[in-house]
C-alpha positions as CSV (number, residue, x, y, z in Angstrom):
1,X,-12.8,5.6,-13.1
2,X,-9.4,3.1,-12.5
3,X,-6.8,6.6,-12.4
4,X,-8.8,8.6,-9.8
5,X,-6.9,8.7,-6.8
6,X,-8.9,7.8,-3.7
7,X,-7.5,8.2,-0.6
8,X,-7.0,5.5,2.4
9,X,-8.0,5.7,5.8
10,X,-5.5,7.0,8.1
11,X,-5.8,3.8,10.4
12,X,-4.5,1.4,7.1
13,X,-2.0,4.1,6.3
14,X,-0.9,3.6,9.8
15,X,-0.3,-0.3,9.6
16,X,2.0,0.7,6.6
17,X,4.0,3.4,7.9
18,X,4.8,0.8,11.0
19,X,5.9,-1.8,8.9
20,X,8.0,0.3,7.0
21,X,9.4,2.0,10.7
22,X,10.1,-1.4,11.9
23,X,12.0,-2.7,8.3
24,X,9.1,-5.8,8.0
25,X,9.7,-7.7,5.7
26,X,5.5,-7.8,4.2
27,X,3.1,-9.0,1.6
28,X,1.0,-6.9,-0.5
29,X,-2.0,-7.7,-3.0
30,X,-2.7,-4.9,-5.3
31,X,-4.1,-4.0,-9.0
32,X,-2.1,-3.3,-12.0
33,X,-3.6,-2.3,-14.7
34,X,-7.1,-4.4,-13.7
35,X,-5.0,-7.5,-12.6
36,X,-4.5,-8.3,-9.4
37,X,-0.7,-9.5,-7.7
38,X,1.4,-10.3,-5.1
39,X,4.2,-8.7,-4.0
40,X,6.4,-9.7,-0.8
41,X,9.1,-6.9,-0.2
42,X,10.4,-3.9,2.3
43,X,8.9,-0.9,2.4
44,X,11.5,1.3,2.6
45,X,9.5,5.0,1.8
46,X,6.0,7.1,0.8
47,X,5.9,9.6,-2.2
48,X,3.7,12.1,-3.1
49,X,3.2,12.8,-7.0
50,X,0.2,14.9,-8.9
51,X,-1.6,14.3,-5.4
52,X,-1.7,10.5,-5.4
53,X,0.1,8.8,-2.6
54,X,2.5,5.8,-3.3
55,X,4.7,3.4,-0.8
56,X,7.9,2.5,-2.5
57,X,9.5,-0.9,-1.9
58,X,13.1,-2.1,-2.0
59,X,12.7,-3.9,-5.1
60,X,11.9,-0.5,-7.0
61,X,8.2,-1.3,-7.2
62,X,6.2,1.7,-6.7
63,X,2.1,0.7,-5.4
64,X,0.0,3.6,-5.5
65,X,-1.9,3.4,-2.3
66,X,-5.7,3.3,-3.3
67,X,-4.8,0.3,-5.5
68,X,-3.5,-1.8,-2.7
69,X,-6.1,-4.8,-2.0
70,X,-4.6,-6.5,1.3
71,X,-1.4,-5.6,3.6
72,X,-0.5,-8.2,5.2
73,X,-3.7,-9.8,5.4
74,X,-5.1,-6.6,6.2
75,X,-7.7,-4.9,3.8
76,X,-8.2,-1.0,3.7
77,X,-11.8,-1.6,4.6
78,X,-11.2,-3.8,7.5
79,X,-12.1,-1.7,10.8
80,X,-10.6,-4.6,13.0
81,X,-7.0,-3.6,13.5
82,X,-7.9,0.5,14.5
């Protein structure tokens, strides 16, 4: 089902956490609503709500984690970059 929260590996929730540590600057492909965008912004924080993780960016864009496609070139399911 599209609203059940699955969570991400603690490797690719790694890669964001840095990026938002080190204030880069990043791009992120994600679903809305079954269509896919781009988004090229700051992470500036992680939230917790109803036990479904989301990063926050500067523009006031809120991705919930599981729906994130590619970070920076970087896909959840890559192994690569552990």
């Amino acid at each position: 089902m599209e609203n059940d929260y699955i969570p991400i590996s603690c490797a690719f929730y790694d890669e964001l956490e840095s990026a938002a540590v080190k204030k880069m600057i990043s791009t992120i492909v994600y679903r809305d609503n079954f269509e896919e965008k781009t988004i090229t912004d700051l992470l500036i924080d992680f939230k917790t709500k109803e036990k479904q993780e989301f990063v926050l960016l500067k523009s006031g864009t809120q991705i919930r984690l599981d729906k994130i496609i590619s970070f920076n070139d970087l896909k959840p399911s890559d192994k690569d970059y552990c």
